[in-house]
C-alpha positions in Angstrom: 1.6 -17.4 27.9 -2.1 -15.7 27.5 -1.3 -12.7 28.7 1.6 -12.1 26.2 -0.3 -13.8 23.7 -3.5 -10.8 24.4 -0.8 -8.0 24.6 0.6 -8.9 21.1 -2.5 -9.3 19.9 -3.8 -5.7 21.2 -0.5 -4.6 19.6 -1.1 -6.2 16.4 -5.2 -4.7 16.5 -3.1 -0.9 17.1 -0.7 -1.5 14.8 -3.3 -2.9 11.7 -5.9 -0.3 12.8 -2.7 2.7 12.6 -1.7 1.1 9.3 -5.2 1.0 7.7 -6.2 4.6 8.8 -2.4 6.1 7.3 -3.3 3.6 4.0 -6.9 5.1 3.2 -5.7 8.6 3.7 -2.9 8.1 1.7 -5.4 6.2 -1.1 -7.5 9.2 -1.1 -4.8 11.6 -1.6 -3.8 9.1 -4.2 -7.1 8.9 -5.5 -7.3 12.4 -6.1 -3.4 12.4 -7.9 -4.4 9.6 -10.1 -7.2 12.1 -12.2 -3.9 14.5 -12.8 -1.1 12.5 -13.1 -1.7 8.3 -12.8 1.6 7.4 -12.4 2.4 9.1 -9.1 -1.0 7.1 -7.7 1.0 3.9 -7.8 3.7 5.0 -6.0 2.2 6.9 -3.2 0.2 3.9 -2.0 3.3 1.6 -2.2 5.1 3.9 -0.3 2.6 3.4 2.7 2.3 0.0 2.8 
């Protein structure tokens, strides 16, 4: 039971640490969208999480 329990876990680290790298850069880029156009800002950042 540990040792699946320490694999998913790793899994879940990869998996939140992939997520939250793809999120910022996709903030930033939304970031920078928002000073043109806000309404795209919303969406872009919805559409990675």
């Amino acid at each position: 039971m540990s040792a699946d329990t320490s694999a998913d876990e790793k899994s879940a680290m990869r998996a939140r640490s992939a997520v939250t790298t793809l999120g910022e850069s996709d903030y930033r880029r939304a970031a920078k969208t928002a000073t043109a156009s806000p309404k795209t800002a919303p969406v872009t950042v919805h559409s990675a999480a």
